[in-house]
Each structure stands twice: as C-alpha cells, then as structure tokens.
C-alpha positions as CSV (number, residue, x, y, z in Angstrom):
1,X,14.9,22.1,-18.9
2,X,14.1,19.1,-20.8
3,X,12.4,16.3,-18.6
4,X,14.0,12.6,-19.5
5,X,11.5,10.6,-16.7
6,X,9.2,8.2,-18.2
7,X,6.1,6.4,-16.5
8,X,8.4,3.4,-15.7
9,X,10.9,5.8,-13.4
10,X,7.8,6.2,-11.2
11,X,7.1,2.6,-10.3
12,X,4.8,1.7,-7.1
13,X,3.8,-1.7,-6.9
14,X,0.8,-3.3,-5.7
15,X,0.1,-4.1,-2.1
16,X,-1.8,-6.6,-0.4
17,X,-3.1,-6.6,3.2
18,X,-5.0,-7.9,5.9
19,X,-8.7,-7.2,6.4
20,X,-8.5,-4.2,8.6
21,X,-5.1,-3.2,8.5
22,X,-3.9,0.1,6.6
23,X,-0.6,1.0,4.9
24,X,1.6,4.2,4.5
25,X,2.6,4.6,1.6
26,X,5.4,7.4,0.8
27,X,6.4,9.8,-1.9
28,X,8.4,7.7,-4.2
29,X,12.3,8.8,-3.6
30,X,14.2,9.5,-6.9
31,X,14.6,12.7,-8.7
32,X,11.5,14.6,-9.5
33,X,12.5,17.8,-9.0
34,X,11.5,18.8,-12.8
35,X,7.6,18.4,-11.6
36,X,6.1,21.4,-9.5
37,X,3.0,19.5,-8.0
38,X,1.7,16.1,-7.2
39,X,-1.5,14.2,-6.3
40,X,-2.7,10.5,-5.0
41,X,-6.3,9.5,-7.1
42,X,-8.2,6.6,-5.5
43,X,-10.7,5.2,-8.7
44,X,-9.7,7.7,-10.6
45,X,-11.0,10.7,-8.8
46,X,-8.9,13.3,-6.2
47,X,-7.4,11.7,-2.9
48,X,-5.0,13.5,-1.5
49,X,-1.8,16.4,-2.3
50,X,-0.2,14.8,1.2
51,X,3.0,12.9,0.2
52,X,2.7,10.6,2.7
53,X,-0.6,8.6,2.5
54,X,-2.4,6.0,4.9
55,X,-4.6,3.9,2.7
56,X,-6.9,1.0,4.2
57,X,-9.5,0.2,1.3
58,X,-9.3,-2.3,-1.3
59,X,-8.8,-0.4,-5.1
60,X,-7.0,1.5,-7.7
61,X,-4.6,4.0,-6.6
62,X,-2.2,6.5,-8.8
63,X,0.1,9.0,-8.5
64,X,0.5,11.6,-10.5
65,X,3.3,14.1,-10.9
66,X,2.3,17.9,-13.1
67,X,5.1,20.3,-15.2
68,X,4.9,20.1,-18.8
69,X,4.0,17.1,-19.4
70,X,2.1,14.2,-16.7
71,X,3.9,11.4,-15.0
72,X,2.0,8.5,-13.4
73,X,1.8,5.3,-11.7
74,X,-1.0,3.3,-10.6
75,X,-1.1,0.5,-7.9
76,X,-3.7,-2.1,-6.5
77,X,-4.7,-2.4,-2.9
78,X,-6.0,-5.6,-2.4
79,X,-7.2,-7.7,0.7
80,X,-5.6,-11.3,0.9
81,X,-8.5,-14.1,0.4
82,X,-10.3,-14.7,3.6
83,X,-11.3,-17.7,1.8
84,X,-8.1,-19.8,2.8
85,X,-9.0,-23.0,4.8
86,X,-9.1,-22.7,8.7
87,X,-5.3,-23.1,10.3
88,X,-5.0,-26.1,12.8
89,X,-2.8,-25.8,15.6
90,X,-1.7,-27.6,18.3
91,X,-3.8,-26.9,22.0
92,X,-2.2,-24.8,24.1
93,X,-2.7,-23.4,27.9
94,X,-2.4,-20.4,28.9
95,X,-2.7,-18.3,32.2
96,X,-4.9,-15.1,32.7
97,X,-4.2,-12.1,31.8
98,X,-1.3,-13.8,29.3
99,X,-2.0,-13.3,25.6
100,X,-0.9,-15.7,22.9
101,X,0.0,-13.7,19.6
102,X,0.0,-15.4,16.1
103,X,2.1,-13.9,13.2
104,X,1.9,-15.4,9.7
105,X,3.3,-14.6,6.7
106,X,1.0,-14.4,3.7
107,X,2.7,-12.8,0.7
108,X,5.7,-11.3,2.6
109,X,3.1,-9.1,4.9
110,X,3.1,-10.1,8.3
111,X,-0.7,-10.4,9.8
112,X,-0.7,-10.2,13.4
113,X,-3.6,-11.7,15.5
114,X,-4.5,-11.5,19.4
C-alpha cells in the first residue's frame, strides 16, 4: 500500500499560553492508518508514545508518525510576554469570602486570574 500523506497533511500549529497553565494537545484526527507507530519529541529528544499529551513548558515539540517512510510536524509552545504594561481598572468593592475573577483574551487563549 502506497502512502500519499505529506508533512503538510500533519499540521499542528503553535500554541501560546499563560505562565503556569498547561495544554492537551491530541492525536491529530485524519487518516493515518498507513503508519504503525507514533511519538511526541520535546527538543528533539523522546517525550512521549501517549496520543494524548499535557505539555506546560515553553519549546519545540514534534510529532512523528513510523511505516516506510517518516511523517512529521513540529510546533512551538511559547509563554505570552509578561512584559505587557500593568492593566488599570476601575476600584471595585467587594464582600468576604466573594471572589472577583478576571478573564482576558490574549491571542484567542483565555487567561483566567483570581
């Protein structure tokens, strides 16, 4: 069985995140049923045969799928810049025991602080 799949069928793109958060990333769905095995690197060396993966640290990531020949993808974790000026908001009162939660988008990832 002739496989037709190039690099490019097996596209994972990079992520960013927020300092302290992690991300699952899954087996990418398509057909690769031509390829008998499978395995996550992290800079270039062995990660992980799991095809569901929780990643947390800034980096290089690839997957790559074995038969015949090698299929791969690589992707960049990155953290967002903790270097963006300080947000000002308005005062605000609240009781005890109440929490006031923050969401903001940076980059379509939602960072959520208590």
């Amino acid at each position: 069985m002739e496989n037709n799949l190039k690099s490019q069928d097996l596209f994972l793109q990079d992520i960013s995140i927020c300092p302290g958060d992690s991300v699952q990333i899954s087996f990418p769905s398509g057909d690769f049923s031509s390829y008998s095995n499978f395995t996550w690197l992290f800079e270039g060396q062995y990660f992980s045969n799991d095809s569901n993966i929780s990643i947390f640290t800034e980096g290089t990531y690839e997957l790559q799928l074995y038969n015949n020949d090698t299929l791969f993808s690589q992707f960049e974790l990155n953290y967002f810049d903790s270097s963006v000026p300080e947000l000002n908001f308005v005062d605000t009162t609240i009781c005890e025991w109440d929490y006031l939660l923050l969401e903001f988008f940076a980059h379509n990832v939602l960072c959520n602080h208590h």
